[in-house]
C-alpha positions, 0 to 999 in steps of 0.5 A: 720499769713503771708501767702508766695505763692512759685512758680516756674518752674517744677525742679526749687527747689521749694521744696528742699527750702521748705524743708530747711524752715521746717528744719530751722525754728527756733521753728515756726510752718509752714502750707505747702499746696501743690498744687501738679500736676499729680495724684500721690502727689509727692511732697505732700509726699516728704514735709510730710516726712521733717515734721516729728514731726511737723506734725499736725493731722487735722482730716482727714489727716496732714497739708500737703494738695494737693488743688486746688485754689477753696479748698484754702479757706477751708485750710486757715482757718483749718490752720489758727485756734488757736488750730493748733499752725501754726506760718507761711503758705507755699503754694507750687504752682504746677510747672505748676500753675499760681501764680497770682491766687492764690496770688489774692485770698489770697489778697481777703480774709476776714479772719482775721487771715491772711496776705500775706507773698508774692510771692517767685519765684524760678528759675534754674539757670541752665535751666533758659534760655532754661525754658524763651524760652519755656515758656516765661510766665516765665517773667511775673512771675518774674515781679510780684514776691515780692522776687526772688531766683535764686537756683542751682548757684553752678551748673551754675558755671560762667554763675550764674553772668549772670543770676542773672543779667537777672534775676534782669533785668526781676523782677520789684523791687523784690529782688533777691538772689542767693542759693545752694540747696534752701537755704535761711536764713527763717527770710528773709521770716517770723519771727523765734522764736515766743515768748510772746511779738509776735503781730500777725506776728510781733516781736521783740526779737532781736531789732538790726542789723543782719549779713547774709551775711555769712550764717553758712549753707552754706557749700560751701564756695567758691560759690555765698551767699545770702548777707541780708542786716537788718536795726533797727529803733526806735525813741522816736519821733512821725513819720509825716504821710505824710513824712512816707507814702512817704517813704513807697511808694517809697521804693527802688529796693530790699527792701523785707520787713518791720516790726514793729510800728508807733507813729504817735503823735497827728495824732492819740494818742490813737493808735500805727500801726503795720505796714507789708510790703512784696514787694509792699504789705503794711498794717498798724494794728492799736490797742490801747497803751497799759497803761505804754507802752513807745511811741516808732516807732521801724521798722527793714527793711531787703532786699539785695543790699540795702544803709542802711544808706540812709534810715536810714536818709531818715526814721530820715526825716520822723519824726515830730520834729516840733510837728504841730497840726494835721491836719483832713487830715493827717492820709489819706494815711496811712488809705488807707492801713489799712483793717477795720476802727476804729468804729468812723471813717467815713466809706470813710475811709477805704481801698480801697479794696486791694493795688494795686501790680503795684503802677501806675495802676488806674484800678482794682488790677492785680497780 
Protein backbone atom coordinates (compact mmCIF):
# COMPACT_ATOMS: atom_id res chain seq x y z
CA UNK A 1 0.00 0.00 0.00
CA UNK A 2 1.47 3.72 -0.62
CA UNK A 3 2.66 5.39 2.17
CA UNK A 4 2.12 9.73 1.23
CA UNK A 5 4.08 12.07 3.90
CA UNK A 6 2.04 15.37 4.19
CA UNK A 7 3.76 18.26 5.44
CA UNK A 8 3.86 21.97 5.46
CA UNK A 9 4.04 24.97 7.66
CA UNK A 10 1.99 25.36 10.81
CA UNK A 11 -1.35 26.91 9.55
CA UNK A 12 -0.99 25.77 6.17
CA UNK A 13 -4.19 23.30 5.87
CA UNK A 14 -2.41 20.21 6.49
CA UNK A 15 -4.99 18.98 8.26
CA UNK A 16 -8.36 20.39 7.01
CA UNK A 17 -6.95 18.36 3.49
CA UNK A 18 -6.29 15.50 5.55
CA UNK A 19 -9.55 15.42 6.61
CA UNK A 20 -11.24 15.85 3.00
CA UNK A 21 -9.27 12.55 2.27
CA UNK A 22 -10.94 11.04 4.99
CA UNK A 23 -14.20 12.20 4.16
CA UNK A 24 -13.81 11.41 0.36
CA UNK A 25 -12.34 8.59 -0.02
CA UNK A 26 -14.14 6.78 -2.09
CA UNK A 27 -14.51 3.45 -0.02
CA UNK A 28 -10.66 3.06 0.93
CA UNK A 29 -9.37 2.61 4.08
CA UNK A 30 -6.62 5.51 5.26
CA UNK A 31 -4.06 4.89 8.05
CA UNK A 32 -3.28 8.63 9.66
CA UNK A 33 -0.41 9.02 11.79
CA UNK A 34 0.11 12.42 13.22
CA UNK A 35 3.23 13.47 14.09
CA UNK A 36 1.95 16.05 16.38
CA UNK A 37 3.96 19.12 18.20
CA UNK A 38 3.24 20.20 21.56
CA UNK A 39 1.93 18.29 24.45
CA UNK A 40 -1.55 18.61 23.99
CA UNK A 41 -2.27 16.32 20.50
CA UNK A 42 -4.42 18.63 18.82
CA UNK A 43 -4.49 17.54 15.56
CA UNK A 44 -4.03 13.60 16.68
CA UNK A 45 -7.84 14.67 18.04
CA UNK A 46 -9.15 16.66 15.33
CA UNK A 47 -8.14 13.62 12.63
CA UNK A 48 -9.83 11.20 15.13
CA UNK A 49 -13.00 12.80 14.97
CA UNK A 50 -13.30 13.03 10.96
CA UNK A 51 -12.49 9.16 11.39
CA UNK A 52 -15.66 8.51 12.94
CA UNK A 53 -16.66 5.05 11.83
CA UNK A 54 -13.54 4.34 10.05
CA UNK A 55 -11.70 3.98 13.15
CA UNK A 56 -9.84 0.87 13.69
CA UNK A 57 -9.07 -0.18 17.03
CA UNK A 58 -5.14 -1.36 17.26
CA UNK A 59 -5.21 -2.86 20.72
CA UNK A 60 -4.08 -0.02 22.62
CA UNK A 61 -5.71 2.88 20.79
CA UNK A 62 -7.11 3.73 17.18
CA UNK A 63 -5.30 4.24 13.91
CA UNK A 64 -4.52 7.84 14.68
CA UNK A 65 -1.10 8.01 16.53
CA UNK A 66 1.26 11.01 17.54
CA UNK A 67 4.83 9.30 16.73
CA UNK A 68 7.88 10.55 16.64
CA UNK A 69 10.17 9.04 13.57
CA UNK A 70 12.26 6.49 15.70
CA UNK A 71 8.44 4.91 16.47
CA UNK A 72 7.38 5.18 12.43
CA UNK A 73 8.58 1.68 11.96
CA UNK A 74 6.44 0.44 14.91
CA UNK A 75 3.53 1.91 13.01
CA UNK A 76 4.02 1.15 9.60
CA UNK A 77 3.86 -2.31 10.39
CA UNK A 78 0.52 -2.34 12.61
CA UNK A 79 -0.97 -0.49 9.90
CA UNK A 80 0.28 -2.24 7.28
CA UNK A 81 -1.18 -5.62 8.67
CA UNK A 82 -3.98 -7.74 6.47
CA UNK A 83 -6.15 -7.63 9.54
CA UNK A 84 -6.41 -3.61 9.78
CA UNK A 85 -8.18 -3.39 6.19
CA UNK A 86 -6.06 0.03 5.64
CA UNK A 87 -5.88 0.60 1.61
CA UNK A 88 -3.62 4.02 2.21
CA UNK A 89 -1.23 5.62 4.95
CA UNK A 90 -1.06 9.45 5.83
CA UNK A 91 1.55 10.70 7.57
CA UNK A 92 0.94 14.06 8.99
CA UNK A 93 4.02 15.66 9.52
CA UNK A 94 4.37 18.28 12.54
CA UNK A 95 3.97 21.90 11.15
CA UNK A 96 7.73 22.18 12.40
CA UNK A 97 9.12 18.63 11.41
CA UNK A 98 11.74 18.02 8.81
CA UNK A 99 9.94 16.06 6.03
CA UNK A 100 13.02 14.45 4.49
CA UNK A 101 13.39 12.55 7.26
CA UNK A 102 10.71 10.85 7.52
CA UNK A 103 10.69 10.39 3.62
CA UNK A 104 14.27 8.96 3.99
CA UNK A 105 12.99 6.42 6.21
CA UNK A 106 9.98 5.35 4.44
CA UNK A 107 12.27 4.88 1.29
CA UNK A 108 14.90 2.66 3.69
CA UNK A 109 12.27 0.21 4.42
CA UNK A 110 12.16 -3.39 4.12
CA UNK A 111 8.71 -3.86 4.75
CA UNK A 112 7.25 -5.46 2.12
CA UNK A 113 3.90 -4.16 2.13
CA UNK A 114 4.57 -0.84 1.57
CA UNK A 115 5.60 1.84 -1.14
CA UNK A 116 6.17 5.53 -0.97
CA UNK A 117 3.03 7.31 -2.00
CA UNK A 118 5.30 10.86 -2.08
CA UNK A 119 5.64 13.90 -0.45
CA UNK A 120 2.83 16.51 -0.59
CA UNK A 121 3.73 19.90 0.83
CA UNK A 122 1.19 22.11 1.71
CA UNK A 123 1.38 26.00 1.33
CA UNK A 124 -0.84 29.18 2.56
CA UNK A 125 -1.37 31.08 -0.03
CA UNK A 126 -2.06 33.73 2.04
CA UNK A 127 1.05 33.68 4.40
CA UNK A 128 3.02 32.19 1.92
CA UNK A 129 5.67 35.23 1.50
CA UNK A 130 6.16 36.28 5.05
CA UNK A 131 6.37 32.07 6.15
CA UNK A 132 9.64 32.17 3.07
CA UNK A 133 11.03 35.16 4.76
CA UNK A 134 10.85 33.60 8.23
CA UNK A 135 11.92 30.43 7.38
CA UNK A 136 13.57 30.22 4.26
CA UNK A 137 13.87 26.24 4.80
CA UNK A 138 10.56 26.53 3.11
CA UNK A 139 12.08 26.46 -0.28
CA UNK A 140 14.22 23.50 0.44
CA UNK A 141 10.89 21.73 1.18
CA UNK A 142 9.33 22.86 -1.94
CA UNK A 143 12.01 21.66 -4.09
CA UNK A 144 12.16 18.22 -2.93
CA UNK A 145 8.05 17.65 -2.52
CA UNK A 146 6.68 15.30 -5.27
CA UNK A 147 3.23 17.32 -5.44
CA UNK A 148 2.82 20.74 -4.21
CA UNK A 149 -0.73 22.29 -2.82
CA UNK A 150 -0.98 25.78 -2.63
CA UNK A 151 -4.26 25.92 -0.09
CA UNK A 152 -6.33 29.14 0.90
CA UNK A 153 -6.40 30.86 -2.76
CA UNK A 154 -9.86 31.71 -2.45
CA UNK A 155 -8.50 33.87 0.63
CA UNK A 156 -5.45 35.14 -1.56
CA UNK A 157 -7.81 36.78 -4.06
CA UNK A 158 -5.68 38.29 -6.77
CA UNK A 159 -2.32 37.69 -5.64
CA UNK A 160 -3.01 33.65 -5.92
CA UNK A 161 -1.85 33.93 -9.60
CA UNK A 162 1.30 35.29 -8.25
CA UNK A 163 2.10 32.66 -5.76
CA UNK A 164 1.29 29.63 -7.72
CA UNK A 165 3.79 31.04 -9.95
CA UNK A 166 6.68 31.46 -7.20
CA UNK A 167 5.46 28.39 -6.01
CA UNK A 168 6.17 26.64 -9.22
CA UNK A 169 9.26 28.44 -9.64
CA UNK A 170 10.56 27.12 -6.34
CA UNK A 171 9.51 23.29 -6.65
CA UNK A 172 11.69 21.08 -8.82
CA UNK A 173 9.53 19.32 -11.22
CA UNK A 174 6.73 18.87 -8.80
CA UNK A 175 3.06 19.58 -9.72
CA UNK A 176 1.50 22.30 -8.32
CA UNK A 177 -1.98 22.70 -7.76
CA UNK A 178 -4.23 25.34 -6.20
CA UNK A 179 -7.28 24.45 -3.35
CA UNK A 180 -9.90 25.95 -1.20
CA UNK A 181 -10.10 24.26 1.84
CA UNK A 182 -7.76 21.35 1.15
CA UNK A 183 -9.52 20.11 -1.17
CA UNK A 184 -8.37 17.87 -3.59
CA UNK A 185 -9.60 14.95 -5.97
CA UNK A 186 -7.91 11.84 -3.47
CA UNK A 187 -7.34 9.74 -6.85
CA UNK A 188 -4.72 12.47 -7.61
CA UNK A 189 -3.13 10.83 -4.41
CA UNK A 190 -4.26 6.97 -4.17
CA UNK A 191 -6.69 4.74 -6.03
CA UNK A 192 -10.22 4.83 -4.76
CA UNK A 193 -12.50 2.19 -4.68
CA UNK A 194 -10.55 -0.76 -4.02
CA UNK A 195 -11.84 -4.06 -5.62
CA UNK A 196 -10.93 -7.41 -6.82
CA UNK A 197 -8.98 -7.04 -9.65
CA UNK A 198 -6.45 -4.71 -7.07
CA UNK A 199 -2.71 -5.71 -7.32
CA UNK A 200 -1.44 -4.05 -4.25
CA UNK A 201 -1.98 -0.51 -4.77
CA UNK A 202 -2.77 -0.52 -8.36
CA UNK A 203 -6.28 -0.93 -10.20
CA UNK A 204 -8.08 -0.66 -12.97
CA UNK A 205 -11.67 -0.53 -12.55
CA UNK A 206 -11.96 2.63 -14.73
CA UNK A 207 -9.17 1.90 -17.65
CA UNK A 208 -10.07 5.62 -19.16
CA UNK A 209 -9.53 9.10 -19.47
CA UNK A 210 -10.93 11.40 -16.28
CA UNK A 211 -12.21 15.06 -16.35
CA UNK A 212 -11.13 16.73 -13.06
CA UNK A 213 -11.13 19.89 -14.01
CA UNK A 214 -14.54 20.62 -12.56
CA UNK A 215 -14.33 19.01 -9.36
CA UNK A 216 -18.30 18.86 -8.19
CA UNK A 217 -16.80 19.56 -4.56
CA UNK A 218 -15.97 22.85 -5.40
CA UNK A 219 -18.57 25.15 -4.05
CA UNK A 220 -16.73 28.09 -5.28
CA UNK A 221 -17.32 28.31 -8.37
CA UNK A 222 -15.84 31.28 -9.49
CA UNK A 223 -12.31 30.72 -7.77
CA UNK A 224 -9.19 29.03 -9.09
CA UNK A 225 -9.80 24.64 -9.36
CA UNK A 226 -7.20 22.17 -9.41
CA UNK A 227 -7.12 21.28 -13.39
CA UNK A 228 -5.97 17.02 -13.15
CA UNK A 229 -5.03 16.02 -16.49
CA UNK A 230 -5.61 11.47 -16.91
CA UNK A 231 -4.20 9.78 -19.61
CA UNK A 232 -5.05 5.70 -20.40
CA UNK A 233 -2.47 3.64 -22.34
CA UNK A 234 -2.76 0.06 -23.35
CA UNK A 235 -1.02 -1.75 -26.35
CA UNK A 236 -1.36 -5.05 -27.23
CA UNK A 237 2.31 -4.63 -28.52
CA UNK A 238 5.48 -5.39 -26.23
CA UNK A 239 6.96 -2.04 -24.91
CA UNK A 240 11.30 -1.86 -25.86
CA UNK A 241 12.76 -1.35 -22.40
CA UNK A 242 15.36 0.92 -23.17
CA UNK A 243 12.77 3.12 -25.11
CA UNK A 244 10.47 3.12 -22.19
CA UNK A 245 13.21 3.45 -19.45
CA UNK A 246 13.98 6.75 -21.49
CA UNK A 247 10.68 8.03 -21.40
CA UNK A 248 10.42 7.23 -17.60
CA UNK A 249 13.54 9.17 -16.97
CA UNK A 250 12.75 12.17 -18.55
CA UNK A 251 9.02 12.47 -17.52
CA UNK A 252 8.13 16.27 -17.63
CA UNK A 253 7.52 18.94 -15.13
CA UNK A 254 3.79 17.96 -13.45
CA UNK A 255 3.54 14.46 -14.21
CA UNK A 256 2.50 13.07 -10.35
CA UNK A 257 1.86 9.81 -11.27
CA UNK A 258 1.99 6.45 -12.86
CA UNK A 259 0.35 3.16 -12.73
CA UNK A 260 -0.16 -0.03 -14.16
CA UNK A 261 1.68 -2.83 -16.30
CA UNK A 262 4.41 -3.41 -18.66
CA UNK A 263 4.75 -6.35 -21.37
CA UNK A 264 8.19 -6.38 -22.26
CA UNK A 265 7.86 -9.46 -24.83
CA UNK A 266 10.77 -11.53 -25.31
CA UNK A 267 12.71 -9.32 -22.92
CA UNK A 268 11.11 -11.33 -20.21
CA UNK A 269 8.35 -13.57 -21.24
CA UNK A 270 7.30 -15.23 -18.03
CA UNK A 271 6.87 -11.83 -16.18
CA UNK A 272 4.37 -8.52 -16.41
CA UNK A 273 5.65 -5.31 -14.41
CA UNK A 274 3.81 -3.32 -12.11
CA UNK A 275 4.99 -0.19 -12.48
CA UNK A 276 4.38 2.81 -9.58
CA UNK A 277 5.66 6.14 -10.30
CA UNK A 278 4.98 9.31 -7.75
CA UNK A 279 7.02 12.18 -8.63
CA UNK A 280 10.80 11.03 -9.22
CA UNK A 281 10.10 7.88 -7.35
CA UNK A 282 9.90 4.98 -9.78
CA UNK A 283 9.53 1.07 -8.90
CA UNK A 284 8.59 -1.72 -11.35
CA UNK A 285 6.94 -5.33 -9.43
CA UNK A 286 7.39 -7.99 -11.70
CA UNK A 287 5.01 -11.35 -11.08
CA UNK A 288 4.34 -14.10 -13.13
CA UNK A 289 1.23 -14.08 -16.18
CA UNK A 290 -1.18 -15.49 -14.88
CA UNK A 291 -2.46 -18.56 -17.30
CA UNK A 292 -4.97 -16.97 -20.19
CA UNK A 293 -4.27 -13.76 -19.27
CA UNK A 294 -4.16 -11.15 -22.41
CA UNK A 295 -0.72 -9.75 -22.78
CA UNK A 296 -1.31 -6.27 -22.63
CA UNK A 297 0.63 -2.78 -21.20
CA UNK A 298 -1.96 -0.74 -19.82
CA UNK A 299 -0.41 2.52 -17.90
CA UNK A 300 -2.85 5.48 -16.99
CA UNK A 301 -0.79 8.75 -16.08
CA UNK A 302 -2.36 11.67 -14.01
CA UNK A 303 -0.58 15.28 -13.32
CA UNK A 304 -1.57 18.76 -14.26
CA UNK A 305 -0.33 21.15 -17.02
CA UNK A 306 0.59 18.53 -18.76
CA UNK A 307 0.26 17.79 -23.55
CA UNK A 308 -1.58 14.36 -23.02
CA UNK A 309 -1.27 13.75 -26.55
CA UNK A 310 2.44 14.16 -26.66
CA UNK A 311 3.12 11.51 -24.30
CA UNK A 312 0.67 9.51 -25.79
CA UNK A 313 2.92 9.56 -28.94
CA UNK A 314 6.08 9.46 -27.10
CA UNK A 315 4.71 6.33 -24.89
CA UNK A 316 3.30 4.81 -28.84
CA UNK A 317 7.38 5.41 -29.58
CA UNK A 318 8.29 3.11 -27.11
CA UNK A 319 6.75 0.13 -28.23
CA UNK A 320 8.63 -2.90 -29.99
CA UNK A 321 6.77 -3.17 -33.38
CA UNK A 322 9.96 -4.60 -34.76
CA UNK A 323 9.99 -7.51 -32.26
CA UNK A 324 14.12 -7.74 -32.07
CA UNK A 325 15.45 -10.61 -30.18
CA UNK A 326 16.25 -9.78 -26.90
CA UNK A 327 19.21 -8.76 -25.98
CA UNK A 328 21.15 -10.01 -22.30
CA UNK A 329 21.36 -6.46 -21.85
CA UNK A 330 18.22 -4.94 -22.10
CA UNK A 331 16.01 -5.33 -19.15
CA UNK A 332 19.37 -3.29 -17.12
CA UNK A 333 17.60 -0.02 -16.68
CA UNK A 334 14.37 -1.41 -15.59
CA UNK A 335 16.12 -3.92 -13.18
CA UNK A 336 17.62 -1.14 -11.37
CA UNK A 337 14.23 0.01 -10.19
CA UNK A 338 12.78 -3.08 -9.03
CA UNK A 339 13.24 -3.98 -5.02
CA UNK A 340 14.26 -7.58 -4.83
CA UNK A 341 15.86 -10.01 -7.91
CA UNK A 342 13.87 -12.98 -9.25
CA UNK A 343 15.72 -16.08 -7.84
CA UNK A 344 17.53 -16.85 -10.93
CA UNK A 345 19.02 -13.60 -11.34
CA UNK A 346 22.40 -12.77 -10.73
CA UNK A 347 22.62 -10.90 -7.68
CA UNK A 348 24.32 -7.55 -9.62
CA UNK A 349 21.16 -7.43 -10.63
CA UNK A 350 19.26 -5.93 -8.04
CA UNK A 351 18.56 -2.52 -7.10
CA UNK A 352 20.88 -0.16 -6.44
CA UNK A 353 19.64 0.54 -3.00
CA UNK A 354 16.83 3.42 -3.45
CA UNK A 355 16.50 5.69 -6.57
CA UNK A 356 17.68 8.51 -6.21
CA UNK A 357 15.21 11.60 -5.61
CA UNK A 358 17.73 13.95 -7.70
CA UNK A 359 18.21 12.06 -11.14
CA UNK A 360 21.95 13.86 -11.16
CA UNK A 361 23.21 13.15 -7.93
CA UNK A 362 26.19 10.33 -8.07
CA UNK A 363 26.43 10.01 -4.20
CA UNK A 364 24.38 8.39 -1.82
CA UNK A 365 20.26 9.46 -2.18
CA UNK A 366 19.28 12.92 -0.15
CA UNK A 367 15.64 13.77 -0.08
Amino acid sequence: MPVLVLAGFLGSGKTTLLNHLLHRSGGSRIGAIVNDFGAIEIDALAVAGALGDSTVSLGNGCLCCAVDASELDVYLERLARPSAGIDVIVIEASGLAEPEELVRMLLASEHPGIVYGGLVEVVDAVEFDDTRARHPEIDRHLSLADLVVVNKVDWAAADAPRVLGLVRSLADRAAVVPATYGRIDPEFLFDCRPNEERVGQLTFDDLHDHDHGADAQDVHADHLHTAYDSLSFASDVPMEPRRLMEFLDSRPEGLYRIKGYVDFGAHDPRNRYAVHAVGRFLRFYPEPWASGDARLTQLVLIGTGLDMAALGKELEACRDDDAPHADEHGMWGVLRYVQESEPDQEPDQELESEPELDPDADSEPEV
